[in-house]
C-alpha positions in Angstrom: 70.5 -140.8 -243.0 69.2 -137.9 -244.7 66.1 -137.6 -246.0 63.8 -134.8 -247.4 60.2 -133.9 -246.8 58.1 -131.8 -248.7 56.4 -129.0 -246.0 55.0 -125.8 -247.7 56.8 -125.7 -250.6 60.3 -126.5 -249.3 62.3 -129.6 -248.6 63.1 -130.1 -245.5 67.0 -131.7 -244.3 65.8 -134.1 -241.5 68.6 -136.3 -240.0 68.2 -139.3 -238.1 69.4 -138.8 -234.8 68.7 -142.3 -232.7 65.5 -144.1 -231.2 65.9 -147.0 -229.2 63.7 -149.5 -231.4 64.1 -151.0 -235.0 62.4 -150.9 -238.3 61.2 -147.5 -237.8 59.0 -147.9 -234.5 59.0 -145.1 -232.0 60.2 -143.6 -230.4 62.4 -141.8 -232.6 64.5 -138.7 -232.9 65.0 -136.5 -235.8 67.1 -133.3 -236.4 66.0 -130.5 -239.1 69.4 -129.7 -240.3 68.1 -125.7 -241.4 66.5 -125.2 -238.2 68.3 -127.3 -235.5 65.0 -127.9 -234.5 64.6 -131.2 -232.8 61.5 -133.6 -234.4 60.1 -136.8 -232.2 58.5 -139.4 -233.2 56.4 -141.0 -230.2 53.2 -142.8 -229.0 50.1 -140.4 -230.4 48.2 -139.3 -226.9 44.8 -139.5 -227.5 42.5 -140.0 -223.9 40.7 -136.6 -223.6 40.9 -135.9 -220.1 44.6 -136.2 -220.7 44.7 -133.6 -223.5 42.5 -131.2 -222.2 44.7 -130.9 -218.5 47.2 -129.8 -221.2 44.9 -127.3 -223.3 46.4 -128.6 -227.0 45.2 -126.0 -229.5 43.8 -127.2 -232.5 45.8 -128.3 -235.2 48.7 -129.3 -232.5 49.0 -133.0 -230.9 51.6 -134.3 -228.3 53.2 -137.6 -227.9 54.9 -139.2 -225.4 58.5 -140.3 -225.4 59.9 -142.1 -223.2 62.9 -140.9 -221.2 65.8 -143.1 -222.5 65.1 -141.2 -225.7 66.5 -138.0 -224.4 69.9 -140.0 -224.3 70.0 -139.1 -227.6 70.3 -135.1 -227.6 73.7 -134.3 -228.0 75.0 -132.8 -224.6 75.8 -129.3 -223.9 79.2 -128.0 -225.3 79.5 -124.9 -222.6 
């Protein structure tokens, strides 16, 4: 599924690439077809003391994603 999402004036070609729930829960996995770029959808971390052990700069977040997500990056070619 292909879907396209308005972000600064272009449309972006985001593919579904798997996620290990239904009806659109997370965690999910997304591909921007221009970039490669990989895009996860995940579990908003929000506890302070969490976030600042990280330093997040502003205007950035993180998520967390479980592991059996990663089963759905497509493996290494070489």
């Amino acid at each position: 599924m292909i879907r396209g999402i308005e972000e600064r004036g272009t449309v972006m070609k985001i593919t579904f690439v798997g996620g290990s729930t239904g009806q659109g829960g997370s965690p999910r996995l997304y591909r921007d077809e221009e970039s490669g770029d990989f895009i996860v959808q995940g579990y908003l971390i929000g506890d302070p003391n969490d976030l600042v052990q990280m330093n997040i700069p502003d205007g950035e977040t993180v998520v967390r994603v479980p592991a059996s997500l990663f089963s759905y990056l497509p493996k290494d070619e070489g």
